[in-house]
C-alpha positions in Angstrom: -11.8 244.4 50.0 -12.0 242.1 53.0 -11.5 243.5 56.2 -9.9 240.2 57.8 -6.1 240.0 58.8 -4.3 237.2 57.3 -2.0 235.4 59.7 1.3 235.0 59.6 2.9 231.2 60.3 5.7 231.6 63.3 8.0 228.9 63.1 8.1 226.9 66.6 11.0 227.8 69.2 14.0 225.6 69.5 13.2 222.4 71.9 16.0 223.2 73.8 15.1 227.1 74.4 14.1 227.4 77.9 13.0 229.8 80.1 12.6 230.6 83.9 8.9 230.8 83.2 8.5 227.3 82.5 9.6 226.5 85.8 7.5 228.4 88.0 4.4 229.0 86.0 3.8 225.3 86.1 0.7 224.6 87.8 -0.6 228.2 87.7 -4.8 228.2 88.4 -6.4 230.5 85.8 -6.4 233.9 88.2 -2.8 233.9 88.5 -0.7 236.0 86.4 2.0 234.7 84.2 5.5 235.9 85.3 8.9 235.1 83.7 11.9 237.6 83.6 12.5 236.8 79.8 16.0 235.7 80.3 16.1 232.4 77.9 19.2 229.8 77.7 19.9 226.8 75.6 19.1 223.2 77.2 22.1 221.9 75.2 24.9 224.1 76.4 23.1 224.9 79.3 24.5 228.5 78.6 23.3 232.0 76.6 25.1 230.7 73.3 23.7 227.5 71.6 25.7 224.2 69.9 26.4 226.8 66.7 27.5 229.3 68.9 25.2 231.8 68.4 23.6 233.6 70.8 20.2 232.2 72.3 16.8 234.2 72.3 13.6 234.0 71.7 13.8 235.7 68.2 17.3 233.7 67.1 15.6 230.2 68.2 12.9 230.0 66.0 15.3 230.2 62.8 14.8 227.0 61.2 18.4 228.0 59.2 20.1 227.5 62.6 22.5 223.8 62.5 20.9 223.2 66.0 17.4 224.1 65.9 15.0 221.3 66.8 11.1 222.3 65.9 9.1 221.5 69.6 
């Protein structure tokens, strides 16, 4: 019995899936801390539901089954 995890492949997010976080954590020098609020909205619609009209998250844009999904 081996005592190694195996890994699970994530699919990417969405390209359009953005985040507060990638705005101000641009830049960062290694000592700083990371902050984001987690709040996420679609590029495309520029709005919390996506071209499909489904809502936008983290989890829901990494579903490759999703008409609108685009692999970063």
């Amino acid at each position: 019995m081996s005592d190694e995890l195996d890994t699970v492949e994530q699919p990417s997010r969405c390209r359009h899936l953005q985040t507060k976080g990638m705005y101000i954590n641009c830049d960062l020098s290694p000592e700083d801390a990371i902050v984001g609020d987690g709040y996420v909205w679609c590029g495309k619609t520029a709005g919390m539901f996506g071209p499909d009209s489904g809502m936008c998250s983290v989890e829901e844009c990494t579903c490759t089954e999703r008409s609108c999904y685009v692999p970063d």
